[in-house]
C-alpha positions in Angstrom: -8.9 -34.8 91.0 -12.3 -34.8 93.1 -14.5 -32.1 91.9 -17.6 -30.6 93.3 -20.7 -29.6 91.7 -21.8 -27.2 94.3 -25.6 -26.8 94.5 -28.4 -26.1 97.9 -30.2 -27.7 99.7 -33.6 -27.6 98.0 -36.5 -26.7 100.2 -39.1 -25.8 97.7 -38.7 -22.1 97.7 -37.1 -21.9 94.0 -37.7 -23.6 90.5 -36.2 -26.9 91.6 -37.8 -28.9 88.4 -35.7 -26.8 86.4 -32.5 -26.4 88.2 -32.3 -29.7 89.3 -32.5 -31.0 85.7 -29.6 -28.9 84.3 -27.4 -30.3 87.3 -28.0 -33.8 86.7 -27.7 -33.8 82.7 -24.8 -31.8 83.5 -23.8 -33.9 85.7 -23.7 -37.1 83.8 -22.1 -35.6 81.2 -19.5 -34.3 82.9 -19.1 -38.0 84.3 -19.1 -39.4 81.3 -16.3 -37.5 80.3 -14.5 -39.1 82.7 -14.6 -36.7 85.6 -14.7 -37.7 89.1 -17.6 -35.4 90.0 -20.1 -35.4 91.7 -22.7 -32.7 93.3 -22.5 -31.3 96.6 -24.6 -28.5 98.9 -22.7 -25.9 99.5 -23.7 -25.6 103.0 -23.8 -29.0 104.2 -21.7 -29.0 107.7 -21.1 -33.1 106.8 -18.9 -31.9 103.5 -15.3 -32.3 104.5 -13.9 -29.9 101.9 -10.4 -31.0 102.1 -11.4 -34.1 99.7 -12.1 -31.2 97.1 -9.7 -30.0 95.1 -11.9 -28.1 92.9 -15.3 -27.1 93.3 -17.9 -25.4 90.9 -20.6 -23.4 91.4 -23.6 -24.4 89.8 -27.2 -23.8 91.9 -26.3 -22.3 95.1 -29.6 -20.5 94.8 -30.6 -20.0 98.4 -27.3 -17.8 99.0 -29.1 -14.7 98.9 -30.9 -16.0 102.0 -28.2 -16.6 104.0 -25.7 -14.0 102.4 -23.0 -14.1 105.8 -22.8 -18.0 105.6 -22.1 -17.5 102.2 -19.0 -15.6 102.8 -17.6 -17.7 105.6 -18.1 -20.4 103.1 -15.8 -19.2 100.6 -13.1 -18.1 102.9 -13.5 -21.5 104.2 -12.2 -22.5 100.8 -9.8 -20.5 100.9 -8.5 -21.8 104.1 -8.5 -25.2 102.2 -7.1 -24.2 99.2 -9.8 -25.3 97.3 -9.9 -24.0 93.7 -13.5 -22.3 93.4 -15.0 -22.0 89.7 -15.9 -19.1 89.2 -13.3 -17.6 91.3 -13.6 -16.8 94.8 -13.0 -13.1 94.6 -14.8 -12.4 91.3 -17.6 -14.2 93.3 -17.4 -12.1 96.2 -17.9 -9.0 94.1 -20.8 -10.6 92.1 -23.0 -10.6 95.3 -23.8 -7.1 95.3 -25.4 -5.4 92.8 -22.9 -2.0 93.8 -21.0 -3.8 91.4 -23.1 -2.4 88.9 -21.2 1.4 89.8 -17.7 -0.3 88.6 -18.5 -1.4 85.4 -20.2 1.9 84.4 -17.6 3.9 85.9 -15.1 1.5 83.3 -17.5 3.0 80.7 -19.8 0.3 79.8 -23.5 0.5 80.0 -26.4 -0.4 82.3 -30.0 0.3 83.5 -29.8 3.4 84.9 -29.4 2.6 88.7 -29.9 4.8 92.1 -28.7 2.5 95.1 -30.6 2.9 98.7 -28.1 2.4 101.8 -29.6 0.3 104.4 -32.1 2.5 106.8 -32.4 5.1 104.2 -35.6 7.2 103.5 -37.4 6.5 100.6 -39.3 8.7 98.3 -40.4 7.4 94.9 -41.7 10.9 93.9 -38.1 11.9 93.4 -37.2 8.6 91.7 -40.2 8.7 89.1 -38.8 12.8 88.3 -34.7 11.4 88.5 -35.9 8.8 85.8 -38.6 10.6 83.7 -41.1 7.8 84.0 -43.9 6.9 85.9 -42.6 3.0 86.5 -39.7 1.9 88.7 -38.3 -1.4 89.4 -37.2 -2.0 92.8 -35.5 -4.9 94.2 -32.3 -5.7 97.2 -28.5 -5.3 96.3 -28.2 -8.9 97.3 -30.9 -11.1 95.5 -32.1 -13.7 92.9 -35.1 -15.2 91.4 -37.0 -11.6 91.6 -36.9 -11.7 95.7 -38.4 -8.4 96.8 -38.8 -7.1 93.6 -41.4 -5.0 93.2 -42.9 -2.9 90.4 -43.9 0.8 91.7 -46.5 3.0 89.9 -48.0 6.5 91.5 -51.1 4.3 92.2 -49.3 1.4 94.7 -46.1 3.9 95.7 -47.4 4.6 99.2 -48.2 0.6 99.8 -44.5 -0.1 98.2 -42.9 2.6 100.7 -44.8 1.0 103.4 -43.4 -2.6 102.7 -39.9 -1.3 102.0 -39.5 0.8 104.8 -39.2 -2.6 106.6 -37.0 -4.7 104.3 -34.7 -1.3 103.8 -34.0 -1.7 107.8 -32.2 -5.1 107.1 -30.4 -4.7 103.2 -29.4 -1.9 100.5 -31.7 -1.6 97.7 -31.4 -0.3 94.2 -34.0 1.5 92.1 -34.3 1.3 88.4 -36.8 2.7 85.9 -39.0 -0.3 84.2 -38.1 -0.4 80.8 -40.8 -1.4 78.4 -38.4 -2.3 75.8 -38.3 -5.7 78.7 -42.1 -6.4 77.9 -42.2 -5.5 74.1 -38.6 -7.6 73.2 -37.6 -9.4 76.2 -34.1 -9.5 78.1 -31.4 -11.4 76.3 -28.7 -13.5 78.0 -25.2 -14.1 76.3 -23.7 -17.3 78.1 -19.9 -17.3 77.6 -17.2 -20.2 78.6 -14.4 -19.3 79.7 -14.7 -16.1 78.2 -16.1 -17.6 74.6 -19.1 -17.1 73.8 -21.1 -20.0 73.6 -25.1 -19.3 72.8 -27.8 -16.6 73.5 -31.5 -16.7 74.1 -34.2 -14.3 74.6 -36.2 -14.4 78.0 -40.1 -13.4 77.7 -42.4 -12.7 80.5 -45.8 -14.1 80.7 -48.5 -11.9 80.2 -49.7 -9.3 83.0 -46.1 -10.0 84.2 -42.9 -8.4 84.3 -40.5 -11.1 85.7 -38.7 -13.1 83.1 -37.9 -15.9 85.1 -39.2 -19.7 84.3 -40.3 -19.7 87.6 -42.1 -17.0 87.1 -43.7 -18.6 84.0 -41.0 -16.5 81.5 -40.5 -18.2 78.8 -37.0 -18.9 76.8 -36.2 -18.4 72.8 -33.0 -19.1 71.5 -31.0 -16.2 69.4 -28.0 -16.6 67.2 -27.2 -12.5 67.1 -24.8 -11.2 64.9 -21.2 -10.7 65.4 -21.8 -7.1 66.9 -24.0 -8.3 69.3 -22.1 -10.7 70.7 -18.6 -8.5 71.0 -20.9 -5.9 73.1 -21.8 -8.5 75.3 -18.4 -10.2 75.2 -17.0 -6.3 76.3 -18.4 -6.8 80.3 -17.1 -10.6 80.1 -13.3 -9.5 79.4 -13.4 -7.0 81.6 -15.1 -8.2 84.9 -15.3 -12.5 84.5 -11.5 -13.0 83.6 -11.1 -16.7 84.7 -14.3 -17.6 84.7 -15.7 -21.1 83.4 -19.2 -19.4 82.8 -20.5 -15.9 82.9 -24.3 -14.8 81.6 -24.3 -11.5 80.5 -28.3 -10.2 81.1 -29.8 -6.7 79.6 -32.1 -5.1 77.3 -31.6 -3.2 73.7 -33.1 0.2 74.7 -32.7 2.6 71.9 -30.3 0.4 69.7 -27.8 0.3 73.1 -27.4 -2.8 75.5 -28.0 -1.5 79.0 -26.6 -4.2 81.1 -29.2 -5.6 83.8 -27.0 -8.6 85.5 -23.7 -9.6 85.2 -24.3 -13.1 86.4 -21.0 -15.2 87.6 -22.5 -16.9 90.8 -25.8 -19.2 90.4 -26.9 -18.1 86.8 -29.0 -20.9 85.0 -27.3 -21.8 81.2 -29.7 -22.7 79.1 -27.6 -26.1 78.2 -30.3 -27.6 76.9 -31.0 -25.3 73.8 -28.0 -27.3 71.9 -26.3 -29.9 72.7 -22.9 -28.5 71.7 -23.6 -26.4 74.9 -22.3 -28.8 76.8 -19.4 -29.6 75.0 -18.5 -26.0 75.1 -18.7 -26.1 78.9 -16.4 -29.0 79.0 -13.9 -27.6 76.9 -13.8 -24.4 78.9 -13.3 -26.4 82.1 -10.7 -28.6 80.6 -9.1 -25.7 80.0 -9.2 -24.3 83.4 -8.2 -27.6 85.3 -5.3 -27.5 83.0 -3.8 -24.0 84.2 -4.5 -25.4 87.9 
């Protein structure tokens, strides 16, 4: 079986350092194990899919940016009956955060959440009463790595409305109210395998920063939560990442409650490298997976 490691084409924009060494230690171990793998760009026109017979996603990070290739691309795969890991139609609903409305209408939690169709008028005066706070976090309905993500206070609101009056004309948005809880604990990530749960870690934001991403200069501490912990977070993977070889659940403890942030089954980094067992666990899950192929 030929199997691809699907990353992008990297042209600066992201935290390549770090990306690009998860894929190749994955890589090699993955190799290592015998697998006929190796890593391909999702986008590249050269790829002749058709000597794929499974593919898995693993740093398409630019496919924000170029959201209606992305699509093509996996009905292209479709076409070619390629296998895609995660699956393709769990991946299609992953790209847009309105997903968020599904799992809390199936009565789990998440960040409180007001979504902005595309050309609609803004007023942050009614989101700061909505919310009952005086901080909201704003960012698209199709994003990564904190693109357009913007923190909005009464002192910057009009400068905020000013440069989201012009993104809003191209994308839907979605408004949430910063939680503190973020700064004073940090967002945790739950990284299961196949639906198993396989490690957590605590993501930190610098200081003067809100953004917990290493690119960002967040930094990472590894958790080994309780059995609770983990079935709440193990609660969004069993109902919305059936089938999947990986899903990161991300959110904050506000109140003793998780509130959901991100329910990442597309381009999520893993964390592999706080144990080494990490990557046995991901082999296992894919074993598992290429055998019900």
């Amino acid at each position: 079986m030929n199997i691809a490691l699907v990353t992008y084409l990297d042209q600066g924009k992201y935290d390549s350092d770090t990306v690009e060494s998860e894929d190749d230690r994955l890589l090699d171990f993955l190799q290592a194990k015998g697998l006929n793998i190796q890593k391909v760009i999702w986008n590249d026109p050269n790829t002749n899919w058709e000597n794929y017979q499974l593919a898995i996603l693993k740093s398409p990070w630019d496919y924000f940016d170029l959201i209606e290739q992305f699509h093509q691309w996996l009905s292209l795969l479709e076409d070619k009956k390629v296998k895609l890991l995660n699956p393709i139609d769990v991946v299609r609903w992953n790209t847009h955060k309105h997903y968020l409305k599904e799992i809390q209408q199936a009565g789990l939690k998440i960040t409180p959440s007001i979504f902005l169709e595309k050309d609609e008028n803004v007023d942050f005066n009614v989101f700061f009463e909505n919310f009952e706070t005086k901080k909201l976090i704003v960012k698209p309905c199709v994003s990564g790595g904190a693109k357009n993500t913007f923190k909005v206070t009464p002192t910057n609101a009009k400068e905020i409305k000013e440069k989201l009056a012009e993104l809003i004309k191209m994308e839907d948005f979605i408004i949430q109210p910063f939680l503190p809880e973020i700064l004073e604990s940090g967002e945790w990530s739950f990284v299961f395998f196949n639906g198993f749960y396989s490690h957590a870690l605590i993501k930190q934001a610098k200081t003067g920063d809100f953004r917990v991403q290493p690119a960002h200069g967040g930094s990472v501490h590894p958790q080994k939560p309780d059995q609770k912990l983990i079935e709440t977070a193990a609660r969004y993977v069993r109902q919305f990442a059936k089938n999947c070889l990986y899903a990161r659940v991300d959110g904050v403890f506000v109140n003793g409650d998780f509130l959901l942030m991100e329910l990442e089954l597309i381009e999520p980094f893993l964390f592999l490298n706080t144990d080494q067992q990490n990557y046995e666990r991901y082999y296992k899950a894919l074993t598992e997976l290429i055998e019900d192929l």
